[in-house]
ZABAVEX-894303 format. One record per residue (C-alpha): residue number from 1; z, y, x. Coordinates in steps of 0.001 Angstrom, whole numbers, plus 500000, padded with zeros to 6 digits. Layout:
ZABAVEX-894303
k; zz; yy; xx
NUM; Z; Y; X
...
***
This chain:
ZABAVEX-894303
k; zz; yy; xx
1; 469897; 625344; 807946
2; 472394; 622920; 809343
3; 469919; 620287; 810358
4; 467242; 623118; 811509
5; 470795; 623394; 814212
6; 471200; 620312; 814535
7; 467231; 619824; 815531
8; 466995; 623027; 817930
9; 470260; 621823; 819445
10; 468475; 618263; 820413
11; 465527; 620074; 821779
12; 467385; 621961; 824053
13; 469378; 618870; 825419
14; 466120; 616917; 825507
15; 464577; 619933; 827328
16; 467685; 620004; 829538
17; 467668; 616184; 830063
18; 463697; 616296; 831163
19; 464691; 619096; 833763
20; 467190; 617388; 835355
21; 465550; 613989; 835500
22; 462724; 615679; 837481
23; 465038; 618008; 839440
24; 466408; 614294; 840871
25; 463300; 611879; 840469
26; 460979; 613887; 842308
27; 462429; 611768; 845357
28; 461194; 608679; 844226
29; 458048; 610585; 844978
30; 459596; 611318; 848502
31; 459269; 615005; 847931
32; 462169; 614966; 849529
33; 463076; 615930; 853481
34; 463223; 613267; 856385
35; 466306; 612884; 857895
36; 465036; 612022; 861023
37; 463391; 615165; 861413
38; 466836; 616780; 861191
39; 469685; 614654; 862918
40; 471376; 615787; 865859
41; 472055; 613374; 868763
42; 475863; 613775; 867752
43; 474741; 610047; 866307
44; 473183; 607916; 868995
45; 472378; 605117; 866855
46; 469599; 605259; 863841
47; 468455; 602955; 861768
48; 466024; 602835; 858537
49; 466233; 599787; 856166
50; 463189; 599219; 853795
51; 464343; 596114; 851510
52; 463517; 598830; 848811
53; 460113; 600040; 849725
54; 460293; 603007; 847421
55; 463548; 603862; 848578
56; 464475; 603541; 852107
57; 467771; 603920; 853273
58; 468701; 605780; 856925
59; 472039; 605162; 858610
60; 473108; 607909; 861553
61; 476052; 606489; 863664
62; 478222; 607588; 867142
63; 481436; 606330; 867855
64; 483780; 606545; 864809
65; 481115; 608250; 862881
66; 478856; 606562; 860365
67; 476285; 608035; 858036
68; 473720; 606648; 855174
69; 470697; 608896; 854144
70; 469776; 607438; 850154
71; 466720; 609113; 848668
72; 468369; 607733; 845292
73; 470617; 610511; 843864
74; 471965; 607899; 841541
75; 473066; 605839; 843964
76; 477120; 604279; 844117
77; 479514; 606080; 846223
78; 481525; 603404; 848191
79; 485444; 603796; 847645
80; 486663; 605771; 850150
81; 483791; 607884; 850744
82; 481939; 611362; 850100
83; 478762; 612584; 849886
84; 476448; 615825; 849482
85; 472939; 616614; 848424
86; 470909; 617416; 851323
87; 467184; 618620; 850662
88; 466846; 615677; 847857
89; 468059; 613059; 848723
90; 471936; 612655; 849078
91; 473914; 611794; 852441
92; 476752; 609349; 852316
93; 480228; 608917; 854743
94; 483514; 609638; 855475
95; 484907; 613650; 855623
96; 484268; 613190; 859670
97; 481006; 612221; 859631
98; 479660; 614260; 857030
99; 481392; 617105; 858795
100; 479442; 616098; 861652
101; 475984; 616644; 860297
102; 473907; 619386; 861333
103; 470403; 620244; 861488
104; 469741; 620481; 865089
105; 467628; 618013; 866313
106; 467071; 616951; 870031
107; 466358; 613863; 871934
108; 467009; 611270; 869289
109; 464407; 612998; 867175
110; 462016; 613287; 869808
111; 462449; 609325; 870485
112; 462389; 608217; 866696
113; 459143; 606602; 865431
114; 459178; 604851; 862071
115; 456495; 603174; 860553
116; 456317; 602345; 856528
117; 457781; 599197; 855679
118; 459059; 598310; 859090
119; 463139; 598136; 859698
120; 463197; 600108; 862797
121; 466667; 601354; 864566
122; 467096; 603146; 867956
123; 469669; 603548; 870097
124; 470893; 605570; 873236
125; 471191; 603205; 875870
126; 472956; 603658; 879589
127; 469595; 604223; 881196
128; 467624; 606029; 878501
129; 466448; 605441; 875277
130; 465641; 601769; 872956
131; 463248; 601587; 870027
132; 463657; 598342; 868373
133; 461264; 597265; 865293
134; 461221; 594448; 862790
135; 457513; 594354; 863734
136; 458523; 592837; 867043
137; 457667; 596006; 868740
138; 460213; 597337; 871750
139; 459528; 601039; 873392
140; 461976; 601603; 876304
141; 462810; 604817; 877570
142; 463919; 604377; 880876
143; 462931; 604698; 884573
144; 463287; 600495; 885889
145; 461392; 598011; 884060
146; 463926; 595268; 882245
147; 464221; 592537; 879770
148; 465564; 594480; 876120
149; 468511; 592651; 874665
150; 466047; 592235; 871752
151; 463622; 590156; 873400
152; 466921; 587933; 875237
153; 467978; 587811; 871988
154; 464618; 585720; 870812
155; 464580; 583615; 873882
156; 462804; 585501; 876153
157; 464857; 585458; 879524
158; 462508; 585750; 882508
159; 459662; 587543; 883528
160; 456848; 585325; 884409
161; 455734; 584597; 887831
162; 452463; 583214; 886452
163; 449471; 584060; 888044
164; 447029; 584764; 885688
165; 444899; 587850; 884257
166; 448133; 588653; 881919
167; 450072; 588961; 884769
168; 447644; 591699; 886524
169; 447086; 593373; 882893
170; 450704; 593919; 881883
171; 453407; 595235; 883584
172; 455679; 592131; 882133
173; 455091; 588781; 880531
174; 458029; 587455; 878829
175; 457507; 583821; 877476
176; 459459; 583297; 873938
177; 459374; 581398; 871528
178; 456803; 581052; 869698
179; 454730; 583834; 871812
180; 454927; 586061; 874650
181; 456434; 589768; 874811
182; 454059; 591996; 876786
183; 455311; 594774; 878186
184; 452807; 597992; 878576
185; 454020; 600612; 881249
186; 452803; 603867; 879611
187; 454579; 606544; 881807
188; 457965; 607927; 880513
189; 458605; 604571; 878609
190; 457633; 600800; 878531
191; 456175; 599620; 875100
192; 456685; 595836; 874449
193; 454465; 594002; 872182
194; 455071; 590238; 870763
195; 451711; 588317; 870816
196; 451684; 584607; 868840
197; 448239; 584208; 870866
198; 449358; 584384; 874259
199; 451708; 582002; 874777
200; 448747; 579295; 875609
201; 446716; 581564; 877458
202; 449585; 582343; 879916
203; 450386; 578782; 880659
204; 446655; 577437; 881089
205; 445575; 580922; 882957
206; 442872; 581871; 880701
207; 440341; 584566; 881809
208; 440841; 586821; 879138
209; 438430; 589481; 881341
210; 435999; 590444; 878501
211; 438741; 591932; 876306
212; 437489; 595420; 875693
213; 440941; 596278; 874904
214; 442475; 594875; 878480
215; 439688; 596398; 880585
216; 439509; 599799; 879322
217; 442714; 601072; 877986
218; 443613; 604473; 879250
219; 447142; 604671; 877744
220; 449156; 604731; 874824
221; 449499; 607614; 872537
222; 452210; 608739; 869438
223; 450705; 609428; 866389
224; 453142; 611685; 865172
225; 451725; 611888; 861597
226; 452287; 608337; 861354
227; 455043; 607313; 863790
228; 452426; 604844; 865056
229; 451114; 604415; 868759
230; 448075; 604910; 869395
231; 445795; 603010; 871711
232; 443111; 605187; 873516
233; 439910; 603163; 874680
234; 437390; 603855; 876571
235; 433898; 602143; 875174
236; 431655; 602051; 877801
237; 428145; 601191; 875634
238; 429139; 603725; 873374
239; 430034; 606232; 875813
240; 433108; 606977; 873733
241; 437064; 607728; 874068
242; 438714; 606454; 870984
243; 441924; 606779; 869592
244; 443239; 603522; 867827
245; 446277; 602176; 865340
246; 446633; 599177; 863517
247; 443399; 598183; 864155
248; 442060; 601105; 862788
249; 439881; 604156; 864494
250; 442031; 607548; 864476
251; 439390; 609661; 866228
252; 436264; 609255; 868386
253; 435363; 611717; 871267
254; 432174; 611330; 872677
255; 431796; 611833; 876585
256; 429072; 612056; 879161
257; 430384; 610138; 881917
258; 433292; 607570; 882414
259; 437355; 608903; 882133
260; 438512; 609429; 885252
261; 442310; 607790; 885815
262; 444473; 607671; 882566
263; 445232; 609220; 879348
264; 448529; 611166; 879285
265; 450469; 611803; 876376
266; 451319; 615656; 876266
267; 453300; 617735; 873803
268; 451693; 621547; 874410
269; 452924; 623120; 871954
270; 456576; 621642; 872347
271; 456623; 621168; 868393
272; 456704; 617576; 868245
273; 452879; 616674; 867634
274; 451463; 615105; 870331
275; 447761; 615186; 871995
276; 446211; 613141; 874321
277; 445247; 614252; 877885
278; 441864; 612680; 879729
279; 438923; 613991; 881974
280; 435779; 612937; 883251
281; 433596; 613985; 885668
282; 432158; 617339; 884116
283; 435151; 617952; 881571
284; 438991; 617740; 881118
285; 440018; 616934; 877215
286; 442872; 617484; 875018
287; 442644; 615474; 872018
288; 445008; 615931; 868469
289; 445799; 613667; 866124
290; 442612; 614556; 864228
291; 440472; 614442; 866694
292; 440073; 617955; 867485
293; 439963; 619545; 870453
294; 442702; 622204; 871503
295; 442311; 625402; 871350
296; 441035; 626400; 875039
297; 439504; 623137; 875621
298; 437784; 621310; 876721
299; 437786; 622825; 880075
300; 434538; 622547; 881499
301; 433751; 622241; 885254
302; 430330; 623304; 886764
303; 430967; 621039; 889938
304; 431880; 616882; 889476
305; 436025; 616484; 888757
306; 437114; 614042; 891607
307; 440860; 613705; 890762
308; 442956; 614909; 887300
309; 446946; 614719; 886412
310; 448988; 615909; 884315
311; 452728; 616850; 885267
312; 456004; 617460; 883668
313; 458296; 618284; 886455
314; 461356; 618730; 884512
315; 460730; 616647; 881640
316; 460611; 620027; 879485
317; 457222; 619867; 878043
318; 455896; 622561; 880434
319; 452896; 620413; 881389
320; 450387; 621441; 883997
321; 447296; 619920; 884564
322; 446165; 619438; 888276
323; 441990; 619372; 888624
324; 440435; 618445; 891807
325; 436971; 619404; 891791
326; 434122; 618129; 894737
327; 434232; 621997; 896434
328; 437573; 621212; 897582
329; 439579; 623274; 894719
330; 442197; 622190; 892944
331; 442761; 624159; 889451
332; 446027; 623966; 888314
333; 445959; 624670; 884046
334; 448705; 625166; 881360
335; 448936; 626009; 877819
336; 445626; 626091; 876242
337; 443584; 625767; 879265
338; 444882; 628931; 880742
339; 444824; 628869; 884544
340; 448537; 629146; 886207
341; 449742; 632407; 887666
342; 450837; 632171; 891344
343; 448763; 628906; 892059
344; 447652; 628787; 895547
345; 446378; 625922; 897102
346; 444026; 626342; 900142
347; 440224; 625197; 899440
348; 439279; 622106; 901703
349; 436650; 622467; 903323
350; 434247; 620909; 905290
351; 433034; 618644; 902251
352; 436665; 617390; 901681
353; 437802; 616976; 898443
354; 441395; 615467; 896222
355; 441133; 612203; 894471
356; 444141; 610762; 894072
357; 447241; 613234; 892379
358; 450621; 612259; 891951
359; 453749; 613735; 891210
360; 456811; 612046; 893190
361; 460635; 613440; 892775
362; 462719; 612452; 895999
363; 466003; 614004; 895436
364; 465829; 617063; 893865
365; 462826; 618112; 895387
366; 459278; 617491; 893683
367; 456233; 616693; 895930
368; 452458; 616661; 894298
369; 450684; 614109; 896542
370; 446920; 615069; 897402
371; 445462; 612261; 898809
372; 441911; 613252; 900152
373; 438370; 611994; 900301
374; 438981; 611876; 904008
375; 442154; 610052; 904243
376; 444184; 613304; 905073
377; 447039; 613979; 902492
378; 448488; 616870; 901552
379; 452463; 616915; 900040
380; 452369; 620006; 898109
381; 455349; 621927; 896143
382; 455207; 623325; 892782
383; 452545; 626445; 893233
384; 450263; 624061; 895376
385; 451401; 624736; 899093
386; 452486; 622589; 901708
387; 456063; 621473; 901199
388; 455879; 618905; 903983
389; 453288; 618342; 906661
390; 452054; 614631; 907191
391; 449407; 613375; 909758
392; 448884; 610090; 907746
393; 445343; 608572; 906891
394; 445355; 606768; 903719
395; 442318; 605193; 902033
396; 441387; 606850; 898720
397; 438965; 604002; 897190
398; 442423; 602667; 895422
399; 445243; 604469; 893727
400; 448431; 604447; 896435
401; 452092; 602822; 895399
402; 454940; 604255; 897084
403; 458369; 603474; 898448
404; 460310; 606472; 897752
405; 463663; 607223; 900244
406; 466401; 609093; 900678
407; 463596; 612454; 902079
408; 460036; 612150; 902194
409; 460132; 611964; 906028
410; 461854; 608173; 905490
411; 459637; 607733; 902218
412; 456266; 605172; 902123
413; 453167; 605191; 900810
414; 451094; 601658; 900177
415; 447234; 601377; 900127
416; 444796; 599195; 900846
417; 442572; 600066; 904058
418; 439152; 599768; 904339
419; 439386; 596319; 905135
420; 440920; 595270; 902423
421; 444444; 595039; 904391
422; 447889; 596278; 902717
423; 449286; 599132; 904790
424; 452707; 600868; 904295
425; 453194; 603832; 906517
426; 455708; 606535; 906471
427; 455208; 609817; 905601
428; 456964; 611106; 908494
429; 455957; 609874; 911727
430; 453451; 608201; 910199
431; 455110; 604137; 911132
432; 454107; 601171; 909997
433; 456466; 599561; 908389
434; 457482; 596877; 905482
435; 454246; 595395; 904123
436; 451935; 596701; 906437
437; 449859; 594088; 907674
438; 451152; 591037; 906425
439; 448771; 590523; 903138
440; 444942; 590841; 902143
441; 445094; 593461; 898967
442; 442605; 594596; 895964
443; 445340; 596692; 894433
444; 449318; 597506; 894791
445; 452110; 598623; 892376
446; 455349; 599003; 893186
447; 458065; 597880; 889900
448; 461093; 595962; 889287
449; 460017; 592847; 888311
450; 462606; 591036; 887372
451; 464886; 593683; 885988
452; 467426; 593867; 888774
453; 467643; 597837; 889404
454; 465352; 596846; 892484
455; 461831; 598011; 892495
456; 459609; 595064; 894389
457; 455828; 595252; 895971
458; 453528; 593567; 893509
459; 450085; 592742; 895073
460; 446506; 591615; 893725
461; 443916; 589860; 895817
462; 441293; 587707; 894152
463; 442816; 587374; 891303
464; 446068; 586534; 892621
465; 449386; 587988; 892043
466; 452005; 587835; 894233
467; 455744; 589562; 894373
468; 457312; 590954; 897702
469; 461500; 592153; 897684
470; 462959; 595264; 899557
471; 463103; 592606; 902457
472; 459360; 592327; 902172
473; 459673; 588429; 901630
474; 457440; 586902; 899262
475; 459781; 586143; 896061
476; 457180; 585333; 893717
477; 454639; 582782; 892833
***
C-alpha cells in the first residue's frame, strides 16, 4: 500500500512537473507576446539583441529608466533588480522602470521594424525618428536629409558631389569604407542602404541605366508581417506592379497601362498594417501585404487618370486620395474608396485637365497644388476650393520643386519650360526670381544636400548634376 503512495505521489509531481515545464517552455516556441507591439514611448530608446537566435532579448530605455524583455523565464535576475511575467516572457529592471511599463503603444511602435536575426535599435532623435540595423540598414524619420551618426560612425562623412547616374538615382551617396551608403527618399522618412558594389561604380561613373530596379521603382513599402521593406517595381514587359523583399516576390498585380507617379505607403485602417497606394491610367490600386486588393478597390475610372496623390494632412492616417481625371474632375476618395463628403472642386473645362498634385504646408496652412494641362495652377484648401489665387503658367511635362516661404504669396515654384530652361517664379505676383534663367534643366528637386538644415536646388541636364545654395550660386560639382 505504501509504495502504491509512494508511486501515485510521483505521478502527480511528474504530472505537475510536465505542466509547468510547458506552462514556461512554450516561449521557446515564441508563443509568447512581442514587446514591441506593446511599449509606450515613455522609453525612447529600443533595442533587440539576437546573439541567441531562439531567444532574443529587448531592452526599453528613457532617461533613468532601463528595461530588458527575456523570452527565457529561467533567466538570472541581476542583483539589484525585479522582474514580472508579462504575457510569457518575463520583463526585467529596477522598481521605476518596471513601474513605468504600460501597454499603450504610440509612435515608437509605429516606427519599430525588426527583422529575424538582425540587432536592430531605434531611437527618438531631435528631429524625428532613427532606425539603426546590424544589416547596415538606416531609416530616418525626419523632414531635412542628413548624414546618421551611424554612417559617420563607419567613415562616411560627406555627401558626394559626383556626377554620375547614382547621384541622379539616390537622394544621397555617402562614400565609406568599404562601400557606399545610399540614401532612398521615400516620403515621411529616408531609408539608407550600404552597397559593397558601388563604391567603384561611383568613382568611375558607371551607367548603371539598365537596372530594372533604378529605373522603375515606385517607392518603398513596410511589410508589417515581416518588419521588412518592401520594394514596389514596376515591370514594364510584364506589365506588372510587384511588391519585393529580400530578393524575394511578396505579391504581383497585374495592370493595363503604366503607374502613373509613385507608390505611397498608406495605413487605412489605422491598425498598423500597411498597403500600398498606385494608379494608372484606367484604375487607382490599394495593395495589402498579400496581395489583395482592399475592400472598395480598385477604383475604376471610365475616362484616362491624368494626375493621382495621396495626402495625410495631419500626419493622422486620415489619407485622401486626390484623382484627376481627363474631363477636368478631380475625385477626392477616403476609406475604402468611398468618395469624400463636402468635396467641391470646380470641373475645368474647356479640355483642361490636373496632372501634377501636391500637398505643400506653409505655416499652418495646407495648400493642394493643381498644376494643369494648360499651365494654369490652382492652390486649393482642404475640400478642393481656391485658397489662394495665382496667375502663374507652369509647364506640366515635369513634376515642379518648390521653394516654400514664410506665405505662399513669397513662396516659389521650379519647372522646367518648354524650352528646356529652369524657371522659378513666385506664386504671388508671379516674379522671376532665384534660378530662373540661369541653367538648361531635364528635371529639378529641391533637398538639403549636404545636411546643413538648408534645403539647396539640385538640377539634371544631360546627365549632369549640379547643386545651387539659397544664394542660387553653384556649390556643387
Amino acid at each position: 500500500m505504501r509504495n502504491l503512495i509512494l508511486l501515485a505521489i510521483a505521478l502527480a509531481l511528474a504530472y505537475f512537473s510536465i505542466v509547468a515545464y510547458f506552462s514556461v517552455k512554450m516561449v521557446d516556441s515564441f508563443d509568447a507576446a512581442d514587446p514591441t507591439n506593446f511599449a509606450s514611448d515613455i522609453f525612447t530608446v529600443w533595442s533587440i539583441d539576437y546573439s541567441d537566435p531562439s531567444l532574443p532579448i529587448t531592452t526599453f530605455k528613457a532617461q533613468k529608466l532601463s528595461l530588458i524583455h527575456t523570452y527565457n523565464v529561467e533567466a538570472p535576475i541581476p542583483s539589484g533588480q525585479s522582474y514580472k511575467e508579462w504575457r510569457g516572457g518575463l520583463l526585467v529592471g529596477d522598481e521605476a522602470s518596471l513601474d513605468a511599463w504600460v501597454e499603450a503603444p504610440g509612435d515608437m511602435a509605429a516606427h519599430w521594424r525588426s527583422e529575424a536575426g538582425v540587432n536592430s535599435r531605434l531611437f527618438k532623435s531631435p528631429a524625428g525618428y532613427v532606425l539603426e540595423k546590424a544589416s547596415n540598414e538606416i531609416i530616418v524619420w525626419e523632414d531635412e536629409l542628413r548624414i546618421p551618426k551611424y554612417i559617420f560612425d563607419r567613415g562616411g562623412i560627406e555627401i558626394s558631389s559626383e556626377d554620375s547616374d547614382l547621384t541622379h538615382k539616390y537622394a544621397a551617396v555617402v562614400p565609406a569604407p568599404g562601400g557606399t551608403f545610399l540614401a532612398v527618399n521615400l516620403g515621411d522618412r529616408y531609408a539608407w542602404v550600404f552597397d559593397e558594389a558601388t563604391i567603384e561604380a561611383v568613382a568611375a561613373n558607371q551607367d548603371i541605366s539598365n537596372d530594372p530596379k533604378a529605373e522603375n521603382l515606385l517607392g518603398v513599402i513596410m511589410n508589417h508581417r515581416t518588419r521588412e521593406d518592401m520594394d514596389i517595381l514596376y515591370d514594364e514587359v510584364r506589365s506588372v506592379v510587384e511588391a519585393i523583399a529580400s530578393g524575394k516576390v511578396v505579391w504581383t498585380k497585374e495592370v493595363k497601362s503604366p503607374p502613373i507617379g509613385k507608390a505611397y505607403e498608406v495605413d487605412i485602417y489605422a491598425n498598423g498594417k500597411y498597403q500600398t497606394a498606385f494608379a494608372t491610367s484606367d484604375a487607382v490600386y490599394l495593395i495589402d501585404v498579400k496581395g489583395n486588393s482592399v475592400k472598395g478597390f480598385p477604383f475604376n475610372s471610365s475616362l484616362a487618370i491624368t494626375g493621382f496623390s495621396v495626402m495625410d494632412y495631419d500626419k493622422n492616417r486620415k489619407y485622401r486620395f486626390l484623382v484627376a481625371t481627363a474631363d477636368g474632375k478631380v475625385t477626392n476618395l477616403k476609406g475604402e474608396g468611398k468618395r469624400t463628403s463636402g468635396w467641391n472642386f470646380a470641373k475645368l473645362g474647356g479640355g483642361v485637365y490636373v496632372e501634377n498634385i501636391h500637398h505643400l504646408r506653409v505655416g499652418s496652412k495646407d495648400y493642394i497644388y493643381a498644376g494643369c494641362s494648360n499651365g494654369s495652377v490652382k492652390l486649393l484648401n482642404r475640400v478642393g476650393g481656391v485658397r489662394a489665387s495665382t496667375d502663374i503658367h507652369v509647364h506640366p511635362a515635369i513634376v515642379p520643386a518648390f521653394r516654400l516661404s514664410s506665405n505662399i504669396l513669397k513662396s516659389s515654384v521650379l519647372f522646367v519650360d518648354e524650352g528646356g530652361t529652369l524657371r522659378e517664379l513666385t506664386f504671388g505676383e508671379g516674379r522671376e526670381v532665384g534660378m530662373s534663367g540661369i541653367v538648361k534643366a531635364d528635371r529639378v528637386e529641391v533637398l538639403d544636400t549636404d545636411s546643413d538644415g538648408k534645403k539647396e536646388v539640385v538640377v539634371y541636364h544631360e546627365g549632369k548634376r549640379t547643386v545651387w545654395n539659397s544664394r542660387n550660386e553653384q556649390i556643387s560639382p
